[in-house]
LOGU-55838 format. One line per 2 residues: for each residue x negated, y negated, z negated of C-alpha. Coordinates in steps of 0.02 Angstrom, whole numbers, padded with zeros to 5 digits. Layout:
BEGIN
X/Y/Z; ...
This chain:
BEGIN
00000/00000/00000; -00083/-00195/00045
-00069/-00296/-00097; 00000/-00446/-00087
-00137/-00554/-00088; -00213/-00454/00065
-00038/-00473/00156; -00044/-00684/00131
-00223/-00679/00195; -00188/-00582/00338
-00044/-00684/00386; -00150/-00834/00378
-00309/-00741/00444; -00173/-00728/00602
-00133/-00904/00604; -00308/-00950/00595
-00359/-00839/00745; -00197/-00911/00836
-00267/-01107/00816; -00438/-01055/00873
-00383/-00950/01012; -00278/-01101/01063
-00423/-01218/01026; -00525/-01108/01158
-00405/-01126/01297; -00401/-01320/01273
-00585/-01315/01306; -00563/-01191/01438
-00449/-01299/01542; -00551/-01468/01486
-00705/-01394/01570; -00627/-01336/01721
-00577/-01505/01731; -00729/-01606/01689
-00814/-01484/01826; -00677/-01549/01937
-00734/-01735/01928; -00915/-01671/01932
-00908/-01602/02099; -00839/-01757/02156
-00997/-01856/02092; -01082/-01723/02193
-01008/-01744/02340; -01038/-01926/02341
-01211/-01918/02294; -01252/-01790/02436
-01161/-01921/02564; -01244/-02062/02504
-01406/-01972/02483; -01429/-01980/02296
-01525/-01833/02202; -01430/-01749/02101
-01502/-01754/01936; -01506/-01917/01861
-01616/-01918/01709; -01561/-02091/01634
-01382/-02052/01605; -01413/-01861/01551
-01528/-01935/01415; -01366/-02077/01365
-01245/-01923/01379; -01338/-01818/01273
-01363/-01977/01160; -01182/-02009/01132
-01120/-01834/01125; -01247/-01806/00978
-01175/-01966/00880; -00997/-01906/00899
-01048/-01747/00845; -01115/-01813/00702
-00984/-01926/00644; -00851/-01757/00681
-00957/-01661/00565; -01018/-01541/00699
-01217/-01503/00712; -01297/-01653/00835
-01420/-01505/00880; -01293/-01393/00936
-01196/-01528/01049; -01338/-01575/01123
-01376/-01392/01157; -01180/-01376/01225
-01211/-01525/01342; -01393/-01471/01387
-01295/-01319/01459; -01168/-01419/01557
-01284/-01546/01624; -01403/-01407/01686
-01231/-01316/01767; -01190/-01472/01835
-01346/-01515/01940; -01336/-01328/01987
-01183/-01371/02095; -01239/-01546/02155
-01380/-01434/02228; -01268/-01331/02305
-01150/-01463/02355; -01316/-01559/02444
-01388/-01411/02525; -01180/-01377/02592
-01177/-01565/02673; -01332/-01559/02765
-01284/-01402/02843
């Protein structure tokens, strides 16, 4: 037989797991959307002949992201490892993009 405590934590263990799993999709879907609007800087910067790395504003992005992760209580090291990730993603398709337009 659970005891009763067991049976209240599983019920919120469950609830817990729910919110994250629900918290996952949100980032899900806000990637696939921020890698939306990245191709489209892509695409520009292969037109207009721009490389597709830009150092400046990776080293601002990574800037910022690690101040609001710091001020939401999340590890600065760990965002900028998160956007490190992205950024390195994202100039991995503005390759690809590039090497597509001059085709």
């Amino acid at each position: 037989m659970t005891h009763p405590d067991q049976t209240l934590a599983l019920f919120q263990l469950n609830q817990l797991r729910s919110s994250i799993d629900n918290m996952d999709s949100i980032l899900i879907h806000t990637l696939a959307e921020r890698f939306k609007l990245t191709q489209e800087v892509g695409k520009l910067k292969a037109l207009h002949d721009m490389p597709p790395a830009d150092k400046s504003r990776e080293s601002e992005q990574i800037d910022r992201l690690k101040r609001l992760a710091n001020e939401s209580g999340l590890d600065p090291a760990f965002a900028e490892k998160i956007i490190a990730f992205i950024v390195a993603e994202v100039i991995r398709h503005h390759e690809q993009i590039r090497g597509r337009e001059a085709e």
